[in-house]
N, C-alpha and C positions, 0 to 999 in steps of 0.2 A: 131403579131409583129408590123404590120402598124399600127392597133388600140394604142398601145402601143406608138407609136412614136407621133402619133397624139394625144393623151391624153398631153403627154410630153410638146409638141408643144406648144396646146392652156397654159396650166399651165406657160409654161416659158412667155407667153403675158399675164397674171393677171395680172394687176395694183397691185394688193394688195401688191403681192408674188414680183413683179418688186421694189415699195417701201422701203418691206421690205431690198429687199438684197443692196437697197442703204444706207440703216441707217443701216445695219447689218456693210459693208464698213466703214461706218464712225467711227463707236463705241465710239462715245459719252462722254461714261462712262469714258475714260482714262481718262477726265477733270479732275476725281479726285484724280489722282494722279499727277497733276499740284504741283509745291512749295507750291503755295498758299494754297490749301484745305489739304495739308499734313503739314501747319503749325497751322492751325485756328484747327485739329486735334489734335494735339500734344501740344499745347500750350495756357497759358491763353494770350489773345490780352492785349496791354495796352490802357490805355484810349487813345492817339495820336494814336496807329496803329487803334482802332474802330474809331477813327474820320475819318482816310482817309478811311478804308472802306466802311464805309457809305454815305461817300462825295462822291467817285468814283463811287460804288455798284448803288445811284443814276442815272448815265444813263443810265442804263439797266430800271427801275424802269420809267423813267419819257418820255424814248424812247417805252416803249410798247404799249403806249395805242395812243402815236401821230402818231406813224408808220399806226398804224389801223386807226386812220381818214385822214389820208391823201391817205391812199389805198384806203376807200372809194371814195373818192373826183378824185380818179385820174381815178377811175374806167368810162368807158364811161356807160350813164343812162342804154341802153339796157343791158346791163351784170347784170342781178339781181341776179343773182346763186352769183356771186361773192359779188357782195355788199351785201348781204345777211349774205353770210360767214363770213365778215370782220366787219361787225354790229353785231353778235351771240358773237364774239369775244369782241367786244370793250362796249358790255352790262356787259359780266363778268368783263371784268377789270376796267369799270368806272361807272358803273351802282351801285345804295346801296348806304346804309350808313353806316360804313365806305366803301366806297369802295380798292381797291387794292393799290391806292395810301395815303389811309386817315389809313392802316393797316401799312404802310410801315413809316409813318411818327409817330406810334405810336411804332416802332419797334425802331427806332431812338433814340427816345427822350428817351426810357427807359435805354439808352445806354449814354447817354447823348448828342446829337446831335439834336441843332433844327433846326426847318422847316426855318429859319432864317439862320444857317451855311449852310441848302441844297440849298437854294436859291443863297448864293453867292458863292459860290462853282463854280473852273474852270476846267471844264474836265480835264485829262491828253491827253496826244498825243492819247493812245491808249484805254482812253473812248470816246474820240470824236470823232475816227475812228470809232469805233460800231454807233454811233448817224448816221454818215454819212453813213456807208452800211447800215446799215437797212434802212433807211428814203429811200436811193434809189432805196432799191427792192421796198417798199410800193410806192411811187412816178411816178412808170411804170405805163402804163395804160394797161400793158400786167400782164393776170389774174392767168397764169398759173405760174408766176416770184414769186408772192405774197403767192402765193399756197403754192409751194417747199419753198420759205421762213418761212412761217404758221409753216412748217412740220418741219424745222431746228431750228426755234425758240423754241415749244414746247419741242421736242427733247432734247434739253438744256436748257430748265427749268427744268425740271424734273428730271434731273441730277443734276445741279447746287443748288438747293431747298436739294434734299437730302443731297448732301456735306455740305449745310451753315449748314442745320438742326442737322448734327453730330456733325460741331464744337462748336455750340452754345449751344448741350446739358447741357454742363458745367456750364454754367449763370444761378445763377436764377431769370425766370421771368415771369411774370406775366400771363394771357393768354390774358387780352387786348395786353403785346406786342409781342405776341407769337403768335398772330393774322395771319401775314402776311408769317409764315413759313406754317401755320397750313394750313391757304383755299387755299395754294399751294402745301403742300402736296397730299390735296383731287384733286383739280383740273387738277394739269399736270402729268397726269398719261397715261398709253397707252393702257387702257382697256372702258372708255366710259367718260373722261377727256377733255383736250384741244387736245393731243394728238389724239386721237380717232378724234375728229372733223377734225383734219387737213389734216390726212390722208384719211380717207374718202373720202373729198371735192378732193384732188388733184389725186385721182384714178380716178375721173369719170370726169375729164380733157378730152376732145375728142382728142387732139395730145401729150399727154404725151407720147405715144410709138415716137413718131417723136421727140421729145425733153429731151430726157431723160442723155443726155451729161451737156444740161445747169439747169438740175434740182440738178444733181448730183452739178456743183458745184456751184450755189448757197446755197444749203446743205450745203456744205465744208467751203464755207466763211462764212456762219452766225457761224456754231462752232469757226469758226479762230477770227470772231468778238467776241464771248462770251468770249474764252482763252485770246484773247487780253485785257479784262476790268480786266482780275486777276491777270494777267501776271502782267499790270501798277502797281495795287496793291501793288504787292508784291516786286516790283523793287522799290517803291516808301518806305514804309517800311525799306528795305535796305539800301538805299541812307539817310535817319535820323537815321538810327544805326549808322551808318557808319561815319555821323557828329556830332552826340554825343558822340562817342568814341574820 
């Protein structure tokens, strides 16, 4: 029975097993049943509602990859595990040719949106808020912030990717612009993906058992960021029904 309790014991202190039951808490997954992803389901968009999608869906898209060099940057030189982590990351998303944002503007334009309407494009209240929390977990010089962000960001990728992916089955398009669903379906996944690296890296954290209150919710806010850029979306959508009628 002690042996038993002590098996128990050390298990319930796996990083692994501790990770998992905080993104097990989160569940992620409900994003998709947000308005937004149960209307890009249900419905063909019109050219105006894929403009603002596109236009908004942008600062998730142009916030990923500055997030990760500024975590770099913020990182002090001795922490190389971390800068390490945060450059693995910011080779896949800006590394290539196309890379993740030269896939995302080619995903655009075939919708008809150019790199010229994404450039003057002004956030909503609630994509500017995502710009703003993320840039500030990445901006810590605290490595383990950046970590549990990593883990909350993927998390909602890979979630958010399969929902765009359902709704945009219906379009047909091409595979250059099919591009930027596609190396995100491979990528953010939770078996040897972005996902897999994130968690990983944030298990072998030396005080993750000591900080496992502010891991959980910075987890919590990057989902809240993510639902907030779909949320604007679909409010914004509304709000021109609503003045067109």
């Amino acid at each position: 029975m002690a042996t038993s309790q002590a098996a128990l014991a050390i298990e319930a202190e796996n990083p692994l097993r501790i990770i998992e039951d905080i993104r097990k808490r989160a569940n992620i997954r409900k994003m998709l049943e947000r308005p937004f992803f149960v209307h890009i389901r249900k419905n063909r968009l019109s050219k105006d509602e894929l403009k603002v999608f596109f236009c908004q869906y942008y600062s998730i898209v142009k916030t990923s990859y500055r997030m990760l060099a500024a975590g770099i940057l913020s990182s002090v030189p001795e922490d190389t595990n971390t800068v390490e982590h945060l450059v693995r990351f910011l080779e896949t998303e800006s590394g290539g040719h196309p890379n993740h944002l030269g896939y995302y503007l080619r995903w655009a334009e075939h919708f008809g949106v150019s790199a010229k309407d994404l450039a003057a494009v002004k956030p909503n209240k609630k994509s500017q808020a995502f710009e703003d929390i993320l840039m500030s977990f990445y901006e810590t010089p605290d490595s383990i912030i950046k970590q549990a962000a990593q883990v909350g960001v993927e998390d909602c990728a890979e979630v958010l990717i399969e929902g765009l992916d359902r709704g945009f089955k219906k379009y047909p398009m091409t595979t250059r612009a099919y591009g930027y669903l596609a190396i995100h379906r491979l990528l953010e996944n939770d078996e040897e993906g972005h996902s897999r690296w994130a968690i990983d890296s944030l298990a072998e954290a030396p005080d993750l058992l000591e900080r496992l209150d502010e891991v959980e919710s910075v987890h919590r806010r990057v989902d809240e960021a993510f639902n907030g850029v779909f949320d604007g979306i679909y409010e914004a959508w509304n709000i021109r029904t609503r003045r067109a009628a």
